[in-house]
N, C-alpha and C positions, 0 to 999 in steps of 0.2 A: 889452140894452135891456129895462127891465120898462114892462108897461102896465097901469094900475092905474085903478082908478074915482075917488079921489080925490088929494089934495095929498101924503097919506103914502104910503111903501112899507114894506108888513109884510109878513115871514117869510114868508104865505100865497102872496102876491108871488111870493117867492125858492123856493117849493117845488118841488122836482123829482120826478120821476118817476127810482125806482133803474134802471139801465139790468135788462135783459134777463137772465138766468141763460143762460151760453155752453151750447149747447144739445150733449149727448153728441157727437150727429154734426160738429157747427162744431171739438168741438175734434180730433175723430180727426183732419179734414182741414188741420187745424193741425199736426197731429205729423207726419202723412204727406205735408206740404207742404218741412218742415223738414228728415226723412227723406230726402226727396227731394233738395230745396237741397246736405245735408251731402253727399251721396254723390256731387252732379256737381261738387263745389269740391273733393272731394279726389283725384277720377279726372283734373281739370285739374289739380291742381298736381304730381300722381304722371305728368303727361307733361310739366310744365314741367320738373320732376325728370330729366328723360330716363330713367324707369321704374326709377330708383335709391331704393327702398323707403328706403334711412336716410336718403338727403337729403329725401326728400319728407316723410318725418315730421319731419324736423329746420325742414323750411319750414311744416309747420301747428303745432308746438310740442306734438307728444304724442310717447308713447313709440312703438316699433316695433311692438310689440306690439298699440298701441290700432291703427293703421294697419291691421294686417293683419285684428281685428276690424270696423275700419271696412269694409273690402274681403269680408272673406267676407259679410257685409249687404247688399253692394250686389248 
């Protein structure tokens, strides 16, 4: 909905303000949110695995190798 002083709607109108610059700290806790998120989805599925490291990577779709780096991070 734009509100305007007359009949026409100009640009002036339709002007936005650019949002905000994500601020250093917003995005650390963005990565360290996601960090997070990654590491308890694949500790769940390496015990839906019944702790069979090649099925469990075979259930998140990376190599054995990425698994095992994922695991020494967490």
């Amino acid at each position: 909905m734009v509100f305007g002083g007359g009949t026409m709607v100009t640009l002036q109108h339709l002007a936005m303000d650019p949002p905000p610059p994500l601020a250093p700290a917003n995005a650390r806790a963005l990565r360290e949110a996601i960090r997070q998120f990654e590491s308890q989805h694949v500790k769940d599925v390496l015990a839906e695995a019944r702790f069979d490291k090649r099925e469990a990577a075979r259930m998140l779709e990376i190599s054995l190798a990425s698994l095992y780096r994922k695991l020494g991070e967490a």
